[in-house]
TIRO-2110 file (N, C-alpha, C; in Angstrom, 1 decimal):
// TIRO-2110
0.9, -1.2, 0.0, N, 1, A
0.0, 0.0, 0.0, CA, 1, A
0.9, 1.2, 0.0, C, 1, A
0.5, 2.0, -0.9, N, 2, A
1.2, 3.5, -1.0, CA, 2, A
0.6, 4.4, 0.2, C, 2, A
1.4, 5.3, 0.8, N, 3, A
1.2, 5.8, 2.1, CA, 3, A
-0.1, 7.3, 1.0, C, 3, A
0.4, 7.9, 0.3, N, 4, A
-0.4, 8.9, -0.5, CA, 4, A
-2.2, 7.5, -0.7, C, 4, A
-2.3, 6.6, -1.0, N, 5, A
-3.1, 5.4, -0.9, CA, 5, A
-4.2, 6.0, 0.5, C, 5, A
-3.2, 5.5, 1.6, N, 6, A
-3.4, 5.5, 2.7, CA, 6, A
-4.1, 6.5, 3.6, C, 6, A
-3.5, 8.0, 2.7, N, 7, A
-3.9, 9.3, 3.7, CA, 7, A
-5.2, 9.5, 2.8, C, 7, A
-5.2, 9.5, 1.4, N, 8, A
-6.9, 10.2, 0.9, CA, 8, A
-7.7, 8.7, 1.5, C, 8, A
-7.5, 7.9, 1.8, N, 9, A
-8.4, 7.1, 2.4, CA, 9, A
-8.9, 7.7, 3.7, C, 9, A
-7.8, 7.5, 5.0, N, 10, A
-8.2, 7.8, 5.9, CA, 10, A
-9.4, 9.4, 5.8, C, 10, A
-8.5, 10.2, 4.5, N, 11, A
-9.1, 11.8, 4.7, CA, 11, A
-10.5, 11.4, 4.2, C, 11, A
-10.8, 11.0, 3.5, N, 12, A
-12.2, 10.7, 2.8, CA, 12, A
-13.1, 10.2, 3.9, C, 12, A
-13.0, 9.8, 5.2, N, 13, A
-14.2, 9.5, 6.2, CA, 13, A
-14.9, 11.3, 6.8, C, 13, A
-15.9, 10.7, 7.2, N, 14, A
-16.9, 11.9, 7.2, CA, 14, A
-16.0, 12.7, 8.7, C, 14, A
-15.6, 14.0, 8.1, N, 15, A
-14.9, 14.7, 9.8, CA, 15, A
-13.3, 14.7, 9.7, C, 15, A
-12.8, 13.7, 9.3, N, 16, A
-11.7, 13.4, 9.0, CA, 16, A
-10.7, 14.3, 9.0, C, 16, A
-9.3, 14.3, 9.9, N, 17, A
-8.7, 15.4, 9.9, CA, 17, A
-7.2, 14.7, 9.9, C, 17, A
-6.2, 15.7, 9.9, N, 18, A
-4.9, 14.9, 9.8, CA, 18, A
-4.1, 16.6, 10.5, C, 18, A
-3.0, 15.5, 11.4, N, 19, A
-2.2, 17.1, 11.8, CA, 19, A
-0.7, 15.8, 12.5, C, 19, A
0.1, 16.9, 13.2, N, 20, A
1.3, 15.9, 13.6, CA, 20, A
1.3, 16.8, 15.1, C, 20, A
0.6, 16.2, 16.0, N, 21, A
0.8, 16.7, 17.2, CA, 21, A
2.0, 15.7, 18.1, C, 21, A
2.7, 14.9, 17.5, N, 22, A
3.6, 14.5, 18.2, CA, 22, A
5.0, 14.3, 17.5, C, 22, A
5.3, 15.4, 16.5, N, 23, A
6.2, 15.8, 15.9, CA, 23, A
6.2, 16.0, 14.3, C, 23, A
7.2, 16.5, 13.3, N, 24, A
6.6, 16.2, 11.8, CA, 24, A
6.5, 15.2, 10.8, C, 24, A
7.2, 14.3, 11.7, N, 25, A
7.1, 12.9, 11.4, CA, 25, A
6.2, 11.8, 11.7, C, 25, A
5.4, 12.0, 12.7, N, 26, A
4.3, 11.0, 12.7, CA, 26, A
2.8, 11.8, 12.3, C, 26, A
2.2, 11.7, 11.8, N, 27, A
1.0, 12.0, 11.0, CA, 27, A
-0.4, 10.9, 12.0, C, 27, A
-1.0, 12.0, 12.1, N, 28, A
-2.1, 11.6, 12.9, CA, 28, A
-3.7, 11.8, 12.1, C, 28, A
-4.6, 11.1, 11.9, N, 29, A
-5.8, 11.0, 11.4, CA, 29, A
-6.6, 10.9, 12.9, C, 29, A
-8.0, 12.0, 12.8, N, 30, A
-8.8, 12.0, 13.5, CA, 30, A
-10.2, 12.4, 13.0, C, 30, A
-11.2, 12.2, 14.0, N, 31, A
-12.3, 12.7, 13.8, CA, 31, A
-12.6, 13.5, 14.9, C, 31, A
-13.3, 14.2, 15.2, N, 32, A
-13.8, 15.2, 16.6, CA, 32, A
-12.6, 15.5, 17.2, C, 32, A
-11.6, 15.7, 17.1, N, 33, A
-10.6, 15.6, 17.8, CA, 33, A
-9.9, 14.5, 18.5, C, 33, A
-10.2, 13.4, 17.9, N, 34, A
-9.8, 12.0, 18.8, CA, 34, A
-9.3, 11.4, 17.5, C, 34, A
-8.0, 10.7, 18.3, N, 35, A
-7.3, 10.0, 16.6, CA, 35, A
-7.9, 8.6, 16.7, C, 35, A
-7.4, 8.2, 15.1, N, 36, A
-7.9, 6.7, 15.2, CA, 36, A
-7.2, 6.1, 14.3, C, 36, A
-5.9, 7.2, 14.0, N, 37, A
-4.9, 6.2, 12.9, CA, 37, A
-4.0, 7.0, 13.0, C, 37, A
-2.4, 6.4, 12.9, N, 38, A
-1.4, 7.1, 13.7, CA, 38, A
0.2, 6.5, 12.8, C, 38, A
0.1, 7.5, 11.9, N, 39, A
1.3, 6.6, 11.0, CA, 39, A
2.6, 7.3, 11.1, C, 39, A
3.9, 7.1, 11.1, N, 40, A
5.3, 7.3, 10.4, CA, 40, A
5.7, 8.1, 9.2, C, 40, A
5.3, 8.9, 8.9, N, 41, A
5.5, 9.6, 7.5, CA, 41, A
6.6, 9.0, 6.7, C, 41, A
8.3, 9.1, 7.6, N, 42, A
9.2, 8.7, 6.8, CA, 42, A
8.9, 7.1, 6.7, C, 42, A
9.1, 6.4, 7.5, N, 43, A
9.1, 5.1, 7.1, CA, 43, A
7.8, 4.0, 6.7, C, 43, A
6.8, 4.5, 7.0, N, 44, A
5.3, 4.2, 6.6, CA, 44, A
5.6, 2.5, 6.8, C, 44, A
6.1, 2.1, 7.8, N, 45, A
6.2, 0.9, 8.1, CA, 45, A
4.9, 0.3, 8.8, C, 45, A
4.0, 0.9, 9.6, N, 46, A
3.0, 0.1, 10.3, CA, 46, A
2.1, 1.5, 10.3, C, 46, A
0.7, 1.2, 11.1, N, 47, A
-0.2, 2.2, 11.8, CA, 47, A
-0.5, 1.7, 12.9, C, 47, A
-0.9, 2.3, 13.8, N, 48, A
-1.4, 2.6, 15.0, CA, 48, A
-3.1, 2.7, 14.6, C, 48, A
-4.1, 1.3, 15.7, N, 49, A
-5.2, 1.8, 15.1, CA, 49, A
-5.7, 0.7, 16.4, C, 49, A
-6.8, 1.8, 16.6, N, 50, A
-8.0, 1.1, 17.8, CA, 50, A
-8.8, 0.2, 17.0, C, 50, A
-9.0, -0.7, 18.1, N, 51, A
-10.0, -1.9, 17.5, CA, 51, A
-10.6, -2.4, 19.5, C, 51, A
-11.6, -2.9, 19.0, N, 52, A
-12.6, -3.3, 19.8, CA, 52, A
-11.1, -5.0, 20.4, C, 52, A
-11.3, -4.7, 22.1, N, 53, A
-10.7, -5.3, 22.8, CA, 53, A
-10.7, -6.9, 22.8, C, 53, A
-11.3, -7.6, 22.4, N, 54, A
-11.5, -9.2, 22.1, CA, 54, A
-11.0, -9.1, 20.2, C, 54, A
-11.7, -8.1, 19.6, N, 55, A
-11.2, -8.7, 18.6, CA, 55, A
-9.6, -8.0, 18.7, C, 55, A
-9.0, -7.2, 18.7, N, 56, A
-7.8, -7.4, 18.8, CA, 56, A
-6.9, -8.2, 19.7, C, 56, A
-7.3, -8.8, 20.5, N, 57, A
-6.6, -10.0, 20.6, CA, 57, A
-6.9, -11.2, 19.8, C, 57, A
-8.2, -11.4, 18.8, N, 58, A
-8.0, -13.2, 18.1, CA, 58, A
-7.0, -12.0, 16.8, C, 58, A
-7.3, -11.1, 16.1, N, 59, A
-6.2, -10.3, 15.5, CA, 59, A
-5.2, -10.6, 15.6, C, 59, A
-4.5, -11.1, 16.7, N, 60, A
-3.1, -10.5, 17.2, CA, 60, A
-2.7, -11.9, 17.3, C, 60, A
-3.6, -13.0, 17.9, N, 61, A
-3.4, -14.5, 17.4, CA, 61, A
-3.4, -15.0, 16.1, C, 61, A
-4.1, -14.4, 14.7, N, 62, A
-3.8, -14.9, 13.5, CA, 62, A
-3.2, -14.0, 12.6, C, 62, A
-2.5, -13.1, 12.8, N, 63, A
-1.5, -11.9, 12.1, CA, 63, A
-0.3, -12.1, 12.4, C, 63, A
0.8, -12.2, 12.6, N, 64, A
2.0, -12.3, 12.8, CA, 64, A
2.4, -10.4, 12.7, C, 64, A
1.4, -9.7, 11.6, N, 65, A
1.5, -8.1, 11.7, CA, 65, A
1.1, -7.2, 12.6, C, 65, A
0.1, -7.9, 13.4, N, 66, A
-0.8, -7.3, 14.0, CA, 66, A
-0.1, -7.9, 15.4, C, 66, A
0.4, -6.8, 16.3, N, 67, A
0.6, -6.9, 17.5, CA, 67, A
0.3, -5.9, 18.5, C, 67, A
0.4, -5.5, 19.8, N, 68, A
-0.1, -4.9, 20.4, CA, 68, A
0.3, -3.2, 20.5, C, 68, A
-0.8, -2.4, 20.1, N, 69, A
-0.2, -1.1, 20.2, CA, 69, A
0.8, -0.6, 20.7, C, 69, A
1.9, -0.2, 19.8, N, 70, A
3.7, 0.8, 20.0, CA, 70, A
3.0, 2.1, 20.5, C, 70, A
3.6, 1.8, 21.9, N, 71, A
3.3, 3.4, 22.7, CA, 71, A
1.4, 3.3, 22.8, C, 71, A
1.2, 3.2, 23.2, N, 72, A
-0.3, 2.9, 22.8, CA, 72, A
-1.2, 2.0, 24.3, C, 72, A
-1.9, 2.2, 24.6, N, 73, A
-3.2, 1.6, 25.3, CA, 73, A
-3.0, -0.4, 25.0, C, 73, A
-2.4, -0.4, 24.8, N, 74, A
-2.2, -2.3, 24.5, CA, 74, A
-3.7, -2.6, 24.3, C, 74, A
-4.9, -2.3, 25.1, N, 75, A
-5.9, -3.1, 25.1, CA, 75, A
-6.5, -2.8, 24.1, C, 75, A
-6.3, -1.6, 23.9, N, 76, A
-7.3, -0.6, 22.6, CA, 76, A
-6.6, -0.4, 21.4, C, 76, A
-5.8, -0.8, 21.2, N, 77, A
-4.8, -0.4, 19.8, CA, 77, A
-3.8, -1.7, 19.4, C, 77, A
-4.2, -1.6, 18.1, N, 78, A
-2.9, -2.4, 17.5, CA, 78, A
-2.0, -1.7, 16.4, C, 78, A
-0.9, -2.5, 16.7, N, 79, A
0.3, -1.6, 15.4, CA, 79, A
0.1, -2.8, 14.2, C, 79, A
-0.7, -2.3, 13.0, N, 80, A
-0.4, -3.3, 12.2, CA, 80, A
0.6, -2.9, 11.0, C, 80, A
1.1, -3.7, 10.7, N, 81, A
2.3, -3.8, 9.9, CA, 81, A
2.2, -4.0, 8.7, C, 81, A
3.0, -2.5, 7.7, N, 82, A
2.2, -2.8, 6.1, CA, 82, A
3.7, -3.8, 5.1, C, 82, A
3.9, -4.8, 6.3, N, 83, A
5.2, -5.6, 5.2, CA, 83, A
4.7, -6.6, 4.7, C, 83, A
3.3, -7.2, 4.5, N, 84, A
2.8, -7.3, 3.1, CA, 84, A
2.0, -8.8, 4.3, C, 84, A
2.1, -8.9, 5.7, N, 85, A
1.5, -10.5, 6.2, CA, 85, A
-0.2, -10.0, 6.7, C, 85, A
-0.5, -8.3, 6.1, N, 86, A
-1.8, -8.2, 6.7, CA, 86, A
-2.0, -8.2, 5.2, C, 86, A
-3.0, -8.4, 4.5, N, 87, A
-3.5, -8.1, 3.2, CA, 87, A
-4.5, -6.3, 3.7, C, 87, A
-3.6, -6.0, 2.5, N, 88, A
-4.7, -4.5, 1.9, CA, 88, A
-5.8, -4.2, 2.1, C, 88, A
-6.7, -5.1, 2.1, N, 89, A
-8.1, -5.3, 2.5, CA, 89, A
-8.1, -5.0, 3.4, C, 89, A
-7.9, -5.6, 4.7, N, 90, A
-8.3, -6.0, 6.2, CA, 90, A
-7.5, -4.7, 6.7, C, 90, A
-6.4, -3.9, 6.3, N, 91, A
-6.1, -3.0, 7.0, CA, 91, A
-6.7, -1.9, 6.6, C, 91, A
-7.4, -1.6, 5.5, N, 92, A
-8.1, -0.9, 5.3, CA, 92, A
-9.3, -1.3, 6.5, C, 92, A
-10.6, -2.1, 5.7, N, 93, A
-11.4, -2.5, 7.3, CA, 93, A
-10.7, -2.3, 8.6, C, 93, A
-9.6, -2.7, 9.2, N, 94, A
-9.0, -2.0, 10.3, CA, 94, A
-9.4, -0.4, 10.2, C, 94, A
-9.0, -0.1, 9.6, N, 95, A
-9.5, 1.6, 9.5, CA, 95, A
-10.8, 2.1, 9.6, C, 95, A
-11.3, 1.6, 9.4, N, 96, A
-12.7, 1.7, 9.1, CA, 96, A
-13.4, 1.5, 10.5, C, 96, A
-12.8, 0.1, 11.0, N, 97, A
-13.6, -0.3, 12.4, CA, 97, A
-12.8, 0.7, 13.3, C, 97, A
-11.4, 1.5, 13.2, N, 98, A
-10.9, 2.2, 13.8, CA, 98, A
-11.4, 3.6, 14.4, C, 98, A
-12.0, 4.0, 12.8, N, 99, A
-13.1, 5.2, 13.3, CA, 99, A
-14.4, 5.2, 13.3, C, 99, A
-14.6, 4.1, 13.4, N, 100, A
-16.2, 3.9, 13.7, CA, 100, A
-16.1, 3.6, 15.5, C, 100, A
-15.2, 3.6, 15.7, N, 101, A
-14.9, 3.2, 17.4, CA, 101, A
-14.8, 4.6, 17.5, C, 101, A
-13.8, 5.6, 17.0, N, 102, A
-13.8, 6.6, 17.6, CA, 102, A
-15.1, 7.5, 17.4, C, 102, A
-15.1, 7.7, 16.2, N, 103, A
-16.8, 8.4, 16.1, CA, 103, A
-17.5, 7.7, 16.8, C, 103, A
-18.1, 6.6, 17.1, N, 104, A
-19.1, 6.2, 18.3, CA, 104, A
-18.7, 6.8, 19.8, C, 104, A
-17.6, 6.9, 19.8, N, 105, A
-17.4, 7.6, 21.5, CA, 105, A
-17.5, 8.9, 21.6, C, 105, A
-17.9, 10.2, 20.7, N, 106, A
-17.8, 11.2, 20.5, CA, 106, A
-18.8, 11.6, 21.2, C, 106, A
-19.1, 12.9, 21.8, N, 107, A
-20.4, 13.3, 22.6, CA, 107, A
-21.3, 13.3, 20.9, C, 107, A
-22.5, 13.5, 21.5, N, 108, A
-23.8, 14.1, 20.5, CA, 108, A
-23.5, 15.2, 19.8, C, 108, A
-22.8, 16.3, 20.8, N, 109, A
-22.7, 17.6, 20.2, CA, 109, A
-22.0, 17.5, 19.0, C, 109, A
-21.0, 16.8, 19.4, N, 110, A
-20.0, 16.3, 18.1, CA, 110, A
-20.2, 16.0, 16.8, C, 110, A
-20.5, 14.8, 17.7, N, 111, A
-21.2, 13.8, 16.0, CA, 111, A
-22.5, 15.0, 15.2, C, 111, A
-23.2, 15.1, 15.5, N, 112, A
-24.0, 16.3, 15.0, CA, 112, A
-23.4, 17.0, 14.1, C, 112, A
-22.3, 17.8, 13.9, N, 113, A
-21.6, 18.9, 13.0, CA, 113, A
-21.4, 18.1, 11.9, C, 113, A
-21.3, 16.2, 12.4, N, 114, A
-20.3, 15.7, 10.8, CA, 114, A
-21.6, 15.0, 10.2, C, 114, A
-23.4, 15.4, 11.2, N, 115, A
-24.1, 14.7, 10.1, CA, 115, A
-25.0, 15.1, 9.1, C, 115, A
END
């Protein structure tokens, strides 16, 4: 997956924002102000992405890419890895189920502006 791939994806969800609050190298995708995808600019080796707590652990039993969030909440996040053992697909859906977790937690006031 091409990281230019990767960013108009993430940008394309409803709210979607992108900024580097933890330097200009890591690149952060959010919605309401809450991130939900957390990539490397220079090395575009993995992302950082919430997923619902049971399924990222059977995730994390049949990926060898998918292990437990780098710097991250372990329970709530996984680093999945784009060296080719997750298929394109499923990390895309990772993304997807990533901000559908974070948009679900957003107050009402929130979610409102993006509908």
């Amino acid at each position: 997956m091409k990281i230019d791939f990767f960013r108009d994806y993430c940008l394309k969800k409803n709210g979607a924002t992108e900024s580097t609050p933890f330097g200009e190298d890591t690149l952060c995708f959010q919605v309401g102000g809450k991130i939900f995808a957390i990539i490397d600019i220079e090395r575009f080796e993995s992302v950082n992405l919430k997923c619902d707590p049971e399924r990222a652990l059977l995730l994390r039993e049949q990926y060898p890419g998918i292990q437990a969030g780098y710097h991250m909440n372990k329970k709530h996040w996984n680093t999945v890895s784009f060296d080719g053992s997750v298929s394109d697909p499923l990390i895309l859906e990772l993304v997807d189920h990533s901000y559908d977790l974070v948009f679900a937690g957003l107050p009402k006031k929130i979610k409102e502006q993006f509908c």
